[in-house]
N, C-alpha and C positions, 0 to 999 in steps of 0.2 A: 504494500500500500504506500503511498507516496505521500509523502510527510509536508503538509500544509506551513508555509511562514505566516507571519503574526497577520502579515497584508490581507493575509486568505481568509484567517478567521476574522480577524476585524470586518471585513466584507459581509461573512456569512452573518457575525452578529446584528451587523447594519441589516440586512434583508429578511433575519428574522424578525426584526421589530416593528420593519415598515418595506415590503416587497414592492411598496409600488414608487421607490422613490427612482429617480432619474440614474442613468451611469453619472450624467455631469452632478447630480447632488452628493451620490457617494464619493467622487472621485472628493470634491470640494471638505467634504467630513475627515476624506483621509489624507488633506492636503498634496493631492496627488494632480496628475492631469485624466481625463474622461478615458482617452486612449489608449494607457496599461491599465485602467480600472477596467474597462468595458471587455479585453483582452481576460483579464484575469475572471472576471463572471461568467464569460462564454466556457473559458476552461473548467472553471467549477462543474457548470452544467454539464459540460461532455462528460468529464468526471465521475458524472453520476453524484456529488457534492450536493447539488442544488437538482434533488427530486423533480418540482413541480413548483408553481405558483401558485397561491389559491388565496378564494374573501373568505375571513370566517364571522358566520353568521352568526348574529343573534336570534337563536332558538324559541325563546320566549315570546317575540315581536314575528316569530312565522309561525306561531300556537305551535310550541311543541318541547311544553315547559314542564313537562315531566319525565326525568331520566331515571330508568331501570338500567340496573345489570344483572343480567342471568348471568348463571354460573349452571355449566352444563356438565354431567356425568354421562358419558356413552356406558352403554354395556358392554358395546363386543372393543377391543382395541386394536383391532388387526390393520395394517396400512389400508385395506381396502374398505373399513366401515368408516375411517379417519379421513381417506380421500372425499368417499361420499357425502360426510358431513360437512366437510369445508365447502365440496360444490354447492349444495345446497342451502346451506348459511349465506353466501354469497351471493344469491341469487334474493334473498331477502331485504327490500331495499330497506327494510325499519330499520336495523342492523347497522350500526355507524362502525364499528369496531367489533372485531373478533379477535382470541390471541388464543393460543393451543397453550399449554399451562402443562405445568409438572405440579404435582404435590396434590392436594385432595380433590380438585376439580380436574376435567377436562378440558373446558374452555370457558371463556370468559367472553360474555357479550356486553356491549354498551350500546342502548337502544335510547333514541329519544322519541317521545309519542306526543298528542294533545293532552290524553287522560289516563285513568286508572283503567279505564271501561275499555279506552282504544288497547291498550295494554293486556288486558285479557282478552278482548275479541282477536289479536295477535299473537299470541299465544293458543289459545282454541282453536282460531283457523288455519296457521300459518307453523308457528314450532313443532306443535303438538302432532304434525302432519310429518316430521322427520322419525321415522324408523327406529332410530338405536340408539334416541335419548333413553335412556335411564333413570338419572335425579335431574329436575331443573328446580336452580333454587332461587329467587328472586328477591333483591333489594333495591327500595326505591332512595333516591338522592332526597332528602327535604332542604337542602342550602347547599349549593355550589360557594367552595370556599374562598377556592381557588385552582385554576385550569391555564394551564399554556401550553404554545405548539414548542416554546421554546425548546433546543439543547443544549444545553451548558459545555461551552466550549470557548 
């Protein structure tokens, strides 16, 4: 893996904070000129460094101010009940996050909905429809404390 200089991450910090700013604004932050800044972000991104660009929404202001995390137990654990489960998770668009887990669960969903009501009519029509759950175990968020896309880097 190719070992980032401080310009690198100072960049990456700046674009975690605010993606939509200018090359000539970052370059201006890093006392730099637009031209090895714009250079070095195109690099990041080929890199694979800099994934994606994206808004993050406010949830609440698009009704959808209740967040659940299921915590899923499969029965069978064999690669091919594991494959099917991810395809079909996936395909889920309530589903904002999945992560395959070690330790007492199998995986880990984070679901944001309207309600409690949309929350079970999704699970009744919709999880409860996957094969080779086992345990779903569900808790609801009452106060988001604090959330960032940030990396510490």
């Amino acid at each position: 893996m190719e070992l980032l200089d401080e310009t690198d991450l100072k960049i990456l910090r700046i674009l975690q904070e605010n993606a939509k700013l200018t090359t000539k604004e970052i370059a201006d932050q890093l006392h730099l000129t637009a031209s090895p800044v714009y250079e070095r972000v195109r690099r990041l991104e080929k890199k694979g460094y800099i994934r994606n660009y994206v808004a993050i929404l406010d949830k609440k202001k698009l009704n959808r101010p209740v967040t659940a995390i299921c915590m899923v137990s499969l029965r069978y654990h064999n690669e091919g009940f594991i494959d099917t489960f991810e395809r079909q998770i996936k395909e889920l668009v309530e589903v904002q996050e999945c992560y395959h887990m070690a330790g007492k669960v199998d995986f880990f969903l984070k679901i944001h909905l309207e309600s409690l009501e949309m929350y079970h009519e999704f699970v009744r029509s919709k999880l409860s429809k996957i094969a080779n759950i086992g345990v779903l175990e569900s808790y609801f968020v009452l106060k988001e404390i604090y959330a960032t896309t940030a990396i510490d880097i």
